[in-house]
C-alpha positions as CSV (number, residue, x, y, z in Angstrom):
1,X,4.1,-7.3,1.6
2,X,1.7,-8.4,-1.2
3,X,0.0,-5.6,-3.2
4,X,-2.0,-6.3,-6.4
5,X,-1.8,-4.4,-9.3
6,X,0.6,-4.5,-12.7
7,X,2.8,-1.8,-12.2
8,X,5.9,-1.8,-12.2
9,X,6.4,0.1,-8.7
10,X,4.5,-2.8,-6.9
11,X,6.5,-5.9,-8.3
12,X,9.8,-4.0,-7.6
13,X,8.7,-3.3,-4.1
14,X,7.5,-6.9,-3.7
15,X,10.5,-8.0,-5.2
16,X,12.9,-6.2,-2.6
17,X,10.6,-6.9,0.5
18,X,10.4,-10.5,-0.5
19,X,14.7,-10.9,-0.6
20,X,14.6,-9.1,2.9
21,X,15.0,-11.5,5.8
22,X,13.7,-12.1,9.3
23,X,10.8,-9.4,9.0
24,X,9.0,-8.9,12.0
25,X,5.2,-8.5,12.3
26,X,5.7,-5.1,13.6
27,X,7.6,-3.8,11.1
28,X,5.3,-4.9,8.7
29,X,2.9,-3.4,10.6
30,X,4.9,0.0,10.4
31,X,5.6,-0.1,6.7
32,X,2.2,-1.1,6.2
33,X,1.1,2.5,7.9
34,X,3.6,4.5,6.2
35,X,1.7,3.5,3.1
36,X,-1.7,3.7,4.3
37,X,-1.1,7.2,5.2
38,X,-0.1,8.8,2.2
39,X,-2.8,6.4,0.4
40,X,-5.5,8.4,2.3
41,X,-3.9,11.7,0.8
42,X,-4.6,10.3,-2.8
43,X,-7.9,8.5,-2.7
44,X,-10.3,10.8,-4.2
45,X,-13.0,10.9,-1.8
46,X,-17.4,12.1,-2.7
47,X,-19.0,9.7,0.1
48,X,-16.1,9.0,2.2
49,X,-16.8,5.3,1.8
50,X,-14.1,4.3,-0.3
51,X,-11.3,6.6,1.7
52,X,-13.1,4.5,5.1
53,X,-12.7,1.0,2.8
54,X,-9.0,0.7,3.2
55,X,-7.7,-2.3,5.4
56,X,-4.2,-3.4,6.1
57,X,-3.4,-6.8,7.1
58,X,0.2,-8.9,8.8
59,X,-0.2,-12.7,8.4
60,X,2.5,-15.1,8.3
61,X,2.4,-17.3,5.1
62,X,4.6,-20.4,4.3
63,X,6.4,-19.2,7.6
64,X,7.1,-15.6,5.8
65,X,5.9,-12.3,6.9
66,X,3.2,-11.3,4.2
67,X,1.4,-7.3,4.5
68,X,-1.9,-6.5,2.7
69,X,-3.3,-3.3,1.9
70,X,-6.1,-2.5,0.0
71,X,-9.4,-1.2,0.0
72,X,-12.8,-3.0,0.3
73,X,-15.2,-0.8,-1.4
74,X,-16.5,-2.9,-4.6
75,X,-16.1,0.2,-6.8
76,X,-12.6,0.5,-5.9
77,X,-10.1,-0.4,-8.6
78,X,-12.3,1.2,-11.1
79,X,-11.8,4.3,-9.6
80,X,-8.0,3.9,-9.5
81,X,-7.5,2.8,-13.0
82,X,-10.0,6.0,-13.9
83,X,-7.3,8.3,-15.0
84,X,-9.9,10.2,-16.5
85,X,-12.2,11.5,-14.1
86,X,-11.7,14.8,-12.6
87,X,-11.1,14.5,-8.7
88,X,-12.7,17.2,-6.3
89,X,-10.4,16.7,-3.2
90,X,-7.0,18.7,-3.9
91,X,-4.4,16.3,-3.7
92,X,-6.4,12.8,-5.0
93,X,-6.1,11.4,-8.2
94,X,-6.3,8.1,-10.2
95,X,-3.7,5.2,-9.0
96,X,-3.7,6.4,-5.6
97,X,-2.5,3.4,-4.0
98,X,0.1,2.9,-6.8
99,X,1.2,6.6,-6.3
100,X,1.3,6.0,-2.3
101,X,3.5,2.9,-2.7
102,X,5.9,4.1,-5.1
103,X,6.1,7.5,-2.6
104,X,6.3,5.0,0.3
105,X,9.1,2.9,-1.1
106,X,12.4,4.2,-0.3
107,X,11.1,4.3,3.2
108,X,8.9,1.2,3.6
109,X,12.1,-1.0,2.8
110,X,14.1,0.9,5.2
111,X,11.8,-0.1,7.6
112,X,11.5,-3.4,7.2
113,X,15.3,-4.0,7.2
114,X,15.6,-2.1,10.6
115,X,13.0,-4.0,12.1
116,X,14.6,-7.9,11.0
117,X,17.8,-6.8,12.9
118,X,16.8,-7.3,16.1
């Protein structure tokens, strides 16, 4: 799973996915929606376009199983490093993807070492 941002809570996560071997595509693919989920929950929404903008994506790299998630909107990591604006939707705030992965984590890693059993 690759996520970009500086904190802490992402390179952990990346650090612990990237020690777990034989991931499978579909597990990705579920850890991938856990997070997407509860990243929905947090991203402060006025259009709906940036909410709509998120994306998740399995690819095998250098023979590994890599996960993406993001968003596409342009305006989007200004809006999740804001941690000054005031949000409208109960429930969103400012690092919403950061909150939703470090939410996600205990979970997401469980996951992925059920599905490289098989």
């Amino acid at each position: 799973m690759r996520l970009t941002g500086t904190s802490v809570v992402v390179a952990n996560l990346n650090r612990e996915v990237a020690g777990i071997e034989h991931r499978s595509k579909d597990g990705m693919w579920m850890a991938l929606a856990i997070i997407n989920r509860k990243a929905g929950y947090y991203t402060p929404v006025d259009t709906g376009n940036l909410v709509n903008s998120r994306y998740t994506n399995v690819h095998e790299r250098n023979g590994k199983i890599v996960g993406e998630i993001g968003y596409t909107a342009a305006y989007a990591p200004f809006v999740h490093e804001n941690t000054e604006a005031s949000f409208r939707k109960p429930g969103s705030c400012a690092k919403f993807l950061e909150r939703a992965v470090a939410e996600s984590h205990r979970w997401v890693v469980q996951v992925l070492k059920q599905s490289g059993k098989v």
